[in-house]
C-alpha positions in Angstrom: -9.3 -76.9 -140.6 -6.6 -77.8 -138.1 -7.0 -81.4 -136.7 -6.4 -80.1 -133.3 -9.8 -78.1 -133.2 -11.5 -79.5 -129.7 -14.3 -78.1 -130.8 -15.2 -79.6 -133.9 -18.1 -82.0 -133.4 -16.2 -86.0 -133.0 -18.3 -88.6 -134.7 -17.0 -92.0 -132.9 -16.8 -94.5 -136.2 -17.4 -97.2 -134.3 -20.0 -98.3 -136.7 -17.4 -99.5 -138.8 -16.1 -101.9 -136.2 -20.1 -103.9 -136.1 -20.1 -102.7 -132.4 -24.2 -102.2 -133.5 -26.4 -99.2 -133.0 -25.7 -95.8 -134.8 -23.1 -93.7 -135.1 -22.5 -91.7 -131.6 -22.1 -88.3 -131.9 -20.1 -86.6 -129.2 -18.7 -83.2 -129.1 -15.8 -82.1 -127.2 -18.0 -80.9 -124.1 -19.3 -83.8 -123.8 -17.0 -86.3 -124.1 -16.8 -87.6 -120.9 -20.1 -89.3 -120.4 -18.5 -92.6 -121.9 -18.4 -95.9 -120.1 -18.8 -94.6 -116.6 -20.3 -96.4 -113.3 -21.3 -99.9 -113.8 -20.5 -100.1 -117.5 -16.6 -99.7 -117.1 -14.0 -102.7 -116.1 -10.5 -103.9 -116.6 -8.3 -103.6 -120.0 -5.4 -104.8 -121.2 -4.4 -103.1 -124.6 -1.2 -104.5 -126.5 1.1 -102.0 -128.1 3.5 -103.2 -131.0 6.4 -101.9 -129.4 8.6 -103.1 -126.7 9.3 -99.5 -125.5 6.4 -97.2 -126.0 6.7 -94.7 -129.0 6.0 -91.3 -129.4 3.4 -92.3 -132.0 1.5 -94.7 -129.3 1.4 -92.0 -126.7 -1.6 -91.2 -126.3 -2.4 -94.3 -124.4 0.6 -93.3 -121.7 -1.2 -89.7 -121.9 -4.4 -91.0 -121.4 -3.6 -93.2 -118.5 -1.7 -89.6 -116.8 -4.5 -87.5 -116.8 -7.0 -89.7 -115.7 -9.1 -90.1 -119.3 -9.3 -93.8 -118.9 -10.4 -93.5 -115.7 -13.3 -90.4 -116.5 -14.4 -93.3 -119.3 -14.6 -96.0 -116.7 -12.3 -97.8 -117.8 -8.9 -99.6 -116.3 -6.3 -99.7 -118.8 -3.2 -102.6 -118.8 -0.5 -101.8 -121.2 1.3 -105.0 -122.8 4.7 -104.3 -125.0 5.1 -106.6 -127.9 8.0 -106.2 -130.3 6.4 -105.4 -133.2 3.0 -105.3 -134.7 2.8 -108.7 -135.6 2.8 -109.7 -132.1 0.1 -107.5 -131.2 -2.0 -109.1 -133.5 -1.2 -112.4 -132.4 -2.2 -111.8 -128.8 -5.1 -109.9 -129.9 -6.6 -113.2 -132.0 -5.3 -115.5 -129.3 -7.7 -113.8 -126.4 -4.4 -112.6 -124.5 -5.6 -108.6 -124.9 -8.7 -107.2 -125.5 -7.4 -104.1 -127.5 -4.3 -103.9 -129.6 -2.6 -101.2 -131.3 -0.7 -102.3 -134.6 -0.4 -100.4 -138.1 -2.3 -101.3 -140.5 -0.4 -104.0 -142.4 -0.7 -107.2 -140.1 -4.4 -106.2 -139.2 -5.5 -106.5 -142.7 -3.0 -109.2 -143.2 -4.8 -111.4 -140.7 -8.5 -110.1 -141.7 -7.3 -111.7 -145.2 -6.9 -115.1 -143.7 -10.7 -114.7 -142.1 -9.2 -113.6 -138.3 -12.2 -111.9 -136.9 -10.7 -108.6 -136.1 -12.0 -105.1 -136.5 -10.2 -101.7 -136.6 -12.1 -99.5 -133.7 -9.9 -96.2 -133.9 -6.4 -95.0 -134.6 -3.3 -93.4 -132.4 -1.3 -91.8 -135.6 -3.1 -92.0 -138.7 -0.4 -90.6 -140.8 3.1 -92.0 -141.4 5.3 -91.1 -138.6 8.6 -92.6 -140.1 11.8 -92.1 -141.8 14.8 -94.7 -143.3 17.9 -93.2 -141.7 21.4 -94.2 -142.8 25.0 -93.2 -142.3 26.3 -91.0 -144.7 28.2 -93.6 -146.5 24.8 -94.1 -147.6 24.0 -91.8 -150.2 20.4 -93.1 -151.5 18.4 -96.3 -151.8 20.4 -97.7 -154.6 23.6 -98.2 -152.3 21.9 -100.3 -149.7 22.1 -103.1 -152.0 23.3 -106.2 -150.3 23.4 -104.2 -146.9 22.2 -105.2 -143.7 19.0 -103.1 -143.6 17.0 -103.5 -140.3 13.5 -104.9 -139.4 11.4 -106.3 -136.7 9.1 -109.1 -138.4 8.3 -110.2 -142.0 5.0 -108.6 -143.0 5.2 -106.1 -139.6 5.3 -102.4 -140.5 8.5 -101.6 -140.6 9.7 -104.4 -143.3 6.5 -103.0 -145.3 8.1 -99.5 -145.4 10.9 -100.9 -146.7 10.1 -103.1 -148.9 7.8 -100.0 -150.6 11.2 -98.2 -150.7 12.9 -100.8 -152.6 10.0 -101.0 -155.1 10.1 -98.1 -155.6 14.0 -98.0 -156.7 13.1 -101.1 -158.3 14.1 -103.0 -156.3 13.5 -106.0 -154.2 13.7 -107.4 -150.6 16.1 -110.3 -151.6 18.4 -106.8 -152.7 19.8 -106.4 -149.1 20.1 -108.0 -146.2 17.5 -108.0 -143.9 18.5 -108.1 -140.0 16.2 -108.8 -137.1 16.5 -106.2 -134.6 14.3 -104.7 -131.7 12.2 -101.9 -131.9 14.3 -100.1 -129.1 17.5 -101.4 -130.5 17.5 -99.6 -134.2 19.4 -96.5 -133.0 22.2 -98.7 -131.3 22.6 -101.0 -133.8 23.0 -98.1 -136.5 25.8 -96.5 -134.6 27.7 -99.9 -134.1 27.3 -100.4 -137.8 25.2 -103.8 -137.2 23.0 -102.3 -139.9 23.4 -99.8 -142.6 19.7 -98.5 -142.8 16.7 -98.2 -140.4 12.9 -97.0 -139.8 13.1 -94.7 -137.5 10.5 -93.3 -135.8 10.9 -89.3 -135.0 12.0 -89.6 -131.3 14.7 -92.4 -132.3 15.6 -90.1 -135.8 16.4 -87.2 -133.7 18.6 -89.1 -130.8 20.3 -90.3 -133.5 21.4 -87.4 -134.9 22.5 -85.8 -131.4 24.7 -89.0 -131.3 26.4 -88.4 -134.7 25.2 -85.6 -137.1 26.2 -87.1 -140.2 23.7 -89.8 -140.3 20.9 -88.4 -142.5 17.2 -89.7 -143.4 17.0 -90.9 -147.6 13.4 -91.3 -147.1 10.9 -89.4 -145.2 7.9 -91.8 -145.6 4.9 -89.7 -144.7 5.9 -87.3 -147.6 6.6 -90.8 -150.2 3.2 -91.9 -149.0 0.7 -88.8 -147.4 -2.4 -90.6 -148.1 -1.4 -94.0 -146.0 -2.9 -95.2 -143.1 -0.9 -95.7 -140.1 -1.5 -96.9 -136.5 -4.9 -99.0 -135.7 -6.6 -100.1 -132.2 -8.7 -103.6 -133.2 -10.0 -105.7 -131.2 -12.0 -109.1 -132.3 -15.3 -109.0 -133.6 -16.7 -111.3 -130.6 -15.0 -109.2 -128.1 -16.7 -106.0 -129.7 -20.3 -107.2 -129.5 -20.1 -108.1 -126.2 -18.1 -105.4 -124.7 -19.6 -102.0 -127.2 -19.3 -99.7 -124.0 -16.0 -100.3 -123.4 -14.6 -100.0 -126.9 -16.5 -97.1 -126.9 -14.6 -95.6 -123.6 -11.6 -96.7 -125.3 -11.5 -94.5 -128.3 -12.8 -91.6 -126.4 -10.0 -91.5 -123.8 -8.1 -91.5 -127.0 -9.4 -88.3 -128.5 -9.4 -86.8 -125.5 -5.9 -87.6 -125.1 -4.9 -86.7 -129.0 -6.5 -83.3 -128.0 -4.7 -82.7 -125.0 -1.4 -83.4 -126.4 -2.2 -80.5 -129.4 -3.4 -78.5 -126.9 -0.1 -79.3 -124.3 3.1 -78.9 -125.9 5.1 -78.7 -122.3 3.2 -81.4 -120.7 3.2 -83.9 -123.8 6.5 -83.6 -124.2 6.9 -83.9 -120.5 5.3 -87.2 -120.9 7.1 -88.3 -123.9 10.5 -88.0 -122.6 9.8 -90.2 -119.7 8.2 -92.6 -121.9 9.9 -92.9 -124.6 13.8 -93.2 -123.8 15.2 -90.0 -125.6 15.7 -86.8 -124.0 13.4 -83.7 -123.9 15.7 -81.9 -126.9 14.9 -85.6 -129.2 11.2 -85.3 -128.3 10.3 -81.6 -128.4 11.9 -82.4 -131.9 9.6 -85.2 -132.8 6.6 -83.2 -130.9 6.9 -79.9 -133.6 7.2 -83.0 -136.6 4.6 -85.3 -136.0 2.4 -82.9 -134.0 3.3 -79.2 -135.3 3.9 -79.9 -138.9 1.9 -83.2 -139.9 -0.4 -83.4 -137.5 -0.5 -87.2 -137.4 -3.2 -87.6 -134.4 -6.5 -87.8 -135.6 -8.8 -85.9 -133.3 -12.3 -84.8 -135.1 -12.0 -87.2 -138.1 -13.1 -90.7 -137.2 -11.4 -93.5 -139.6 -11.0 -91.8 -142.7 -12.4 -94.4 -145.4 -10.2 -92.7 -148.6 -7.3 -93.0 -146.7 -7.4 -96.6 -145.7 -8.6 -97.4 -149.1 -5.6 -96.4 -150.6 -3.9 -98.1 -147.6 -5.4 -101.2 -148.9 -4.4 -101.1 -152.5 -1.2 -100.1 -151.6 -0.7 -104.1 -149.8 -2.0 -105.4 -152.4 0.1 -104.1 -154.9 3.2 -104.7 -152.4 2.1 -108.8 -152.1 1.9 -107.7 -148.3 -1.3 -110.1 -147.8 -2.0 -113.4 -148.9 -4.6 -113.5 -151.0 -7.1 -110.6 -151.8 -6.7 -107.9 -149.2 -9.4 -106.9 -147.5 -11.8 -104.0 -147.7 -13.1 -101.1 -145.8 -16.3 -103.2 -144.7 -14.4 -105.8 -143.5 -11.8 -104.2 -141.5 
């Protein structure tokens, strides 16, 4: 069944995050009776960006047509640069809600941070490695500068699964600290030799020089990994269920309005994002028209962040024992 189906029953897995009470059932006409009236109130959400993505759009498209605001809700958006940071602020009390993938969440849950995954923007891999064509596969990016935002933050994860899986290791190249926003640039000015690229930045790439050419396309290397997660800390949660409640249904609606709105999301994106309509209609018929990365009907799918989980473990990508299911 196509995730885009609006009217396929939503079950709101907020009972994994310990908000309390049962799992709310909410179908798609009824969606707006969230966290309206006195209920609602101010939130600041972190993204782990310092430009907003395509893949953390929904949170632009919810704020545009007015979802937050049916929910009861006021939405702040913060821009860190890269997931790491959002997790940081998140535990330090600076934003209620952030949105990071997977790997520092868990990372932090290992070393007993209270935090709890409440819903997801893209649940899939949204990524590719993109390299100039001097670069003819994984194996010659040994000793090249290869480009990443933190240590342990998502995109020196997918990277570090490339290498092991070429057997080979992140002491093989060179890693280079480089802003989310700045990948593409520093790719063309050969600062770098290799990047993960999300769609929108793959395809402005390629408008800028078509012989630069992607040597992994990660959600086909990895289908069954879990992506992009909205936490928030486990205090916060108890106190505030309505509103992380509001939070992920402004989401949904928004995942199903941008299926259902090609013109309009793309619309959206291209003002957002930094890359021209061509670059994001692109990355819309990918990520939306092909792999269908937005979770609408599905809650958090449980096999899929299992597998998530193993996956860091094998990788070393938590200290200690990662966490499970229950705990995140």
């Amino acid at each position: 069944m196509s995730r885009a189906a609006a009217a396929t029953i939503l079950f709101v897995a907020l009972a994994v995050a310990g908000c309390g009470g049962d799992t709310e059932e909410r179908s798609g006409q009824g969606i707006g009776q969230g966290a309206q009236g006195d209920g609602g109130g101010g939130l600041t959400i972190g993204l782990p960006t310092a430009q907003t993505s395509f893949a953390n759009l929904d949170v632009v498209v919810a704020q545009e047509q007015g979802f937050f605001k049916e929910q009861g809700i006021d939405v702040e958006v913060q821009n860190f640069g890269s997931g790491l940071k959002s997790v940081q602020a998140v535990v330090a009390g600076g934003v209620e809600i952030g949105g990071a993938s997977i790997e520092p969440v868990a990372a932090a849950v290992a070393q007993d941070q209270e935090l709890k995954v409440i819903g997801a923007y893209a649940d899939r891999l949204t990524v590719n490695v993109t390299v100039p064509k001097s670069i003819a596969g994984v194996e010659d990016l040994r000793g090249k500068p290869v480009g990443i935002q933190d240590v342990g933050a998502f995109r020196e994860i997918m990277v570090r699964y490339l290498l092991d899986r070429n057997g080979m290791k992140p002491d093989d190249v060179d890693y280079r600290p480089v802003a989310a926003s700045g990948y593409t640039g520093a790719l063309l000015a050969g600062q770098i030799e290799a990047a993960v690229l999300q769609q929108e930045q793959y395809f402005g790439i390629l408008a800028e020089d078509p012989s630069y050419h992607a040597i992994a396309d990660l959600y086909k290397l990895q289908p069954g990994y879990f992506y992009g997660t909205y936490f928030a800390k486990s205090d916060w949660l108890e106190n505030h269920p309505d509103e992380a409640k509001a939070f992920v249904t402004a989401i949904t609606q928004a995942h199903r309005f941008m299926y259902e709105n090609k013109a309009e999301t793309v619309a959206i994106a291209a003002d957002t994002v930094g890359f021209d309509r061509k670059a994001v209609g692109e990355a819309y018929d990918v990520l939306l028209g092909k792999n269908q990365v937005f979770p609408v009907d599905g809650g958090l799918d449980r096999k899929r962040i299992d597998y998530t989980l193993g996956q860091l473990g094998e990788l070393g990508a938590v200290s200690g024992e990662a966490p499970d299911y229950s705990e995140l």
